[in-house]
C-alpha positions as CSV (number, residue, x, y, z in Angstrom):
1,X,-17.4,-24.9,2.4
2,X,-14.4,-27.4,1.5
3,X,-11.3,-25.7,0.6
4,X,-10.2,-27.0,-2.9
5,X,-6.5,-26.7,-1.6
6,X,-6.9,-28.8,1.4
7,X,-9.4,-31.9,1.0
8,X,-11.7,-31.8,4.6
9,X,-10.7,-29.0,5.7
10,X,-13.9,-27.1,6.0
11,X,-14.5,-23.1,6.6
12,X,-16.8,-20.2,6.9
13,X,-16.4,-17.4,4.2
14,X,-12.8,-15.7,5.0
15,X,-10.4,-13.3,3.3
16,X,-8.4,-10.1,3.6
17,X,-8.8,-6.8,3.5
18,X,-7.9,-5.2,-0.2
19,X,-6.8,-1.4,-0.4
20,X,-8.7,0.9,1.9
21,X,-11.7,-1.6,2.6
22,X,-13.4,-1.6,6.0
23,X,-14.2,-4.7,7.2
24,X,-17.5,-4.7,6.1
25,X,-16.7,-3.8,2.5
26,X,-14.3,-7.2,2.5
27,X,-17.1,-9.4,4.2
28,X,-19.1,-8.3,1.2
29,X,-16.8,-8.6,-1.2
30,X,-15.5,-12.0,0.4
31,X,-19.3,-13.2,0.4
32,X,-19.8,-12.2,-3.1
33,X,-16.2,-14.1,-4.2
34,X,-16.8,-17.2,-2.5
35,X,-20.3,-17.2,-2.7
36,X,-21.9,-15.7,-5.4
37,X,-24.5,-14.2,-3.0
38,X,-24.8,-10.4,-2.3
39,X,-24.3,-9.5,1.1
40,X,-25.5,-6.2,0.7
41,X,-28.9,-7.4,-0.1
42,X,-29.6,-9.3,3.4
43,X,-28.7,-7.9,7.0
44,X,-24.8,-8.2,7.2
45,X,-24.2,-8.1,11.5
46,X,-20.9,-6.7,12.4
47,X,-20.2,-8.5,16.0
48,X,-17.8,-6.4,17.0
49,X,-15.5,-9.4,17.3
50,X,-11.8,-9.8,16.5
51,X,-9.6,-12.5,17.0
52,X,-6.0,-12.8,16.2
53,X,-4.3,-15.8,14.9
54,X,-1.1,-17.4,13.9
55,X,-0.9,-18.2,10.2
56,X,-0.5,-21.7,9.1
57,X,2.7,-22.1,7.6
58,X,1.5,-23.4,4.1
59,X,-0.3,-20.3,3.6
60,X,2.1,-18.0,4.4
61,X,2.8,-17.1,0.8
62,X,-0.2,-15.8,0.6
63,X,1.2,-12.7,2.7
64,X,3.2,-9.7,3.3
65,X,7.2,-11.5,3.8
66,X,7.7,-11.7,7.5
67,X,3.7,-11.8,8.3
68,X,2.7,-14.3,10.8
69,X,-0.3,-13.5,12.0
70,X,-4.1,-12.4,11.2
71,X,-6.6,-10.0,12.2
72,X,-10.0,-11.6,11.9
73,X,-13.1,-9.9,12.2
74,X,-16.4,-11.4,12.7
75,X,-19.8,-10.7,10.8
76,X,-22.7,-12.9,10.2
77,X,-25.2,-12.7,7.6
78,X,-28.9,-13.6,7.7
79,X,-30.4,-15.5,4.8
80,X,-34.2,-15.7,4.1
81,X,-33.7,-19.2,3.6
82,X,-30.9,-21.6,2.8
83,X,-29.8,-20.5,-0.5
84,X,-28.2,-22.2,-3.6
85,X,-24.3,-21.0,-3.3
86,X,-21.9,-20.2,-6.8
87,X,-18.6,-21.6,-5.1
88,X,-15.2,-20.0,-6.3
89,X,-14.1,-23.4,-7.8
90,X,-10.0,-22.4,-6.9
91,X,-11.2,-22.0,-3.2
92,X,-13.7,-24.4,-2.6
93,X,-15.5,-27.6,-4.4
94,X,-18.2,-28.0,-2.1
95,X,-20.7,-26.2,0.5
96,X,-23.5,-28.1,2.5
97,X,-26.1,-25.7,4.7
98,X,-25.8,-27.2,7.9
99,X,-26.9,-27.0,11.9
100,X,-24.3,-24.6,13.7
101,X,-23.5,-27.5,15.9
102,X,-23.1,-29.8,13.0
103,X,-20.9,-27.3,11.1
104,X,-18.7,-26.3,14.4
105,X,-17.9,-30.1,14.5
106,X,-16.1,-30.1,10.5
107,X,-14.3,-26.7,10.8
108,X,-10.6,-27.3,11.3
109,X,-10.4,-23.4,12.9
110,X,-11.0,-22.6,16.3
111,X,-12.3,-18.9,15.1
112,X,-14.5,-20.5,12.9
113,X,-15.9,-23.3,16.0
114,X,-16.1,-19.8,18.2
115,X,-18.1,-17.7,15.2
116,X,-20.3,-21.1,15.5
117,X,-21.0,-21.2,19.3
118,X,-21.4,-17.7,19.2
119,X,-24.5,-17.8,16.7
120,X,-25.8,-20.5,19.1
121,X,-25.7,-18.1,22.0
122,X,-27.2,-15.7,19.9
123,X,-30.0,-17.8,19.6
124,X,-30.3,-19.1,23.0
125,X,-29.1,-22.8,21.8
126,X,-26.3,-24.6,23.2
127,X,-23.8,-27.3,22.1
């Protein structure tokens, strides 16, 4: 998906935890907001994979004062088939379905590129 507030900048489905969600309860939630689709209703993989990261600057705001870094947590979910996607129109203004190799080649994030080479593995594919 584009981001709406950064023309080319390209991402998976992100967000933060609300409350007292699990992870799991935000990816479904985050799927759901960005999406349209429900996650609940396909097999949602927890990887058991968590990478930390520095914040960009420009999106700072969007956190606790004094917060410079993020906790990411990595799920995938399996679609029956490549399905037609209700974008949040404040986050993003477009989505192609894509290879995985083709897709790790437009995100700007590393975490997103390493989600992407990890489904490969998962597959038995390579770059």
């Amino acid at each position: 998906m584009e981001r709406a507030d950064k023309a080319g900048f390209w991402q998976s489905v992100t967000g933060s935890l609300e409350d007292d969600e699990t992870p799991r309860q935000a990816a479904i939630r985050e799927v759901r907001e960005e999406t349209g689709l429900n996650a609940a209703q396909y097999e949602l993989q927890d990887w058991q994979v968590s990478n930390v990261y520095e914040i960009y600057p420009h999106w700072r705001h969007r956190y606790a004062p004094g917060v410079t870094e993020n906790r990411e947590h990595l799920f995938a979910l399996t679609l029956p088939a490549a399905l037609p996607v209700k974008l949040a129109p404040d986050e993003h203004v477009r989505y192609e379905w894509v290879d995985w190799r083709e897709a790790a080649k437009r995100v700007f994030s590393w975490t997103n590129v390493d989600a992407l080479k990890r489904l490969g593995e998962r597959n038995g594919l390579k770059m």
